[in-house]
C-alpha positions as CSV (number, residue, x, y, z in Angstrom):
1,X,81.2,102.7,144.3
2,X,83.7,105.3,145.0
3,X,85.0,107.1,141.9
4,X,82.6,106.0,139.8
5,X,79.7,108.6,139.9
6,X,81.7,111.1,137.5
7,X,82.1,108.5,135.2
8,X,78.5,108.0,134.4
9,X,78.0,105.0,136.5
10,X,75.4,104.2,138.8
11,X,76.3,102.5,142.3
12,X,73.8,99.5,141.2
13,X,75.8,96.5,140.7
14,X,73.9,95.4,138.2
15,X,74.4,97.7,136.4
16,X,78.4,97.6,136.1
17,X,77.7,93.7,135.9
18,X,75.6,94.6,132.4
19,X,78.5,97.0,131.4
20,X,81.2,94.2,131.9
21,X,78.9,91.9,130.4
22,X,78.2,94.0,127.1
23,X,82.1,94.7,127.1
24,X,82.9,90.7,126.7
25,X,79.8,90.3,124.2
26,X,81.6,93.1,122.2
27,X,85.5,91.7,122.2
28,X,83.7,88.2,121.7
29,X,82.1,89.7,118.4
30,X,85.2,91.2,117.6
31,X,87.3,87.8,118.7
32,X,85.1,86.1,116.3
33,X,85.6,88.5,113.0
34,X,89.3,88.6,113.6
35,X,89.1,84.6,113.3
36,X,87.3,84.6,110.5
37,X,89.7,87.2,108.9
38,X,92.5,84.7,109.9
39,X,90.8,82.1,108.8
40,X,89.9,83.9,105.2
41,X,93.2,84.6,104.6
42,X,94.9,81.2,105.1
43,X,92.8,79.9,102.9
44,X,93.5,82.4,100.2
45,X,97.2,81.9,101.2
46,X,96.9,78.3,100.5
47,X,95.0,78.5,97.6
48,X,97.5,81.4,96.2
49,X,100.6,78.6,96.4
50,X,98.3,76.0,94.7
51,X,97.5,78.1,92.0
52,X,101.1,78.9,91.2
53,X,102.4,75.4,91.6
54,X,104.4,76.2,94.8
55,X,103.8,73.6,98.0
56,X,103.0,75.1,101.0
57,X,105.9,73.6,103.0
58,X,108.1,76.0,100.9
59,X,107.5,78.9,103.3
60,X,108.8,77.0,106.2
61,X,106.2,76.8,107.8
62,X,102.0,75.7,107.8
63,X,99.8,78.2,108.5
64,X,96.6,76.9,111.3
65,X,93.0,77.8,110.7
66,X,91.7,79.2,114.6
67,X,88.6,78.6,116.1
68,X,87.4,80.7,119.6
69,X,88.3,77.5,121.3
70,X,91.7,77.1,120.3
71,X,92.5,80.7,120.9
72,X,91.3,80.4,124.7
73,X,93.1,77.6,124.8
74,X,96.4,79.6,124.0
75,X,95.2,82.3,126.0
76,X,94.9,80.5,128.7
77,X,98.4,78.8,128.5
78,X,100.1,82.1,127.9
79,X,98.5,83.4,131.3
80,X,99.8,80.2,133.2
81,X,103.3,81.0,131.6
82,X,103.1,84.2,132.8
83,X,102.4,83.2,136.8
C-alpha cells in the first residue's frame, strides 16, 4: 500500500483489516458509555423535576432514553439526508 510503510503499517491486508476492525470495536465501546451517560442523566433529569414537584412537560420538551440501535437508526437517516 503506497504511503503507508512510514506510517507503521504493514502492506498485509490483514493487517489494516484488524486496525479498522479494533478502530470500530473502540468508537463502539465509546458509543456505548456515551449512551449510558445519556441515558444516566435523563433519568436523573427526570427524577430531579419529580422530586421538586415540577412535570416534565414544563421544559417543553421530553427528553428520549437511546439505545445503539436507535442511534444507527438516526445515523443512518442523517447520511441519507445528506445524499
Amino acid at each position: 500500500m503506497a504511503g503507508l510503510e512510514g506510517h507503521g503499517y504493514t502492506d498485509s491486508m490483514d493487517d489494516i483489516v484488524e486496525l479498522k476492525n479494533a478502530t470500530v470495536r473502540t468508537l463502539q465501546e465509546e458509543l456505548e458509555r456515551l449512551i449510558n451517560s445519556h441515558n444516566t442523566a435523563v433519568q436523573r433529569y427526570e427524577q430531579t423535576m419529580v422530586d421538586n414537584g415540577v412535570p416534565a412537560e414544563e421544559l417543553g420538551f421530553l427528553p428520549k432514553l437511546l439505545s445503539e440501535t436507535a442511534v444507527g437508526e438516526m445515523t443512518r437517516a442523517q447520511t441519507d439526508m445528506s445524499l
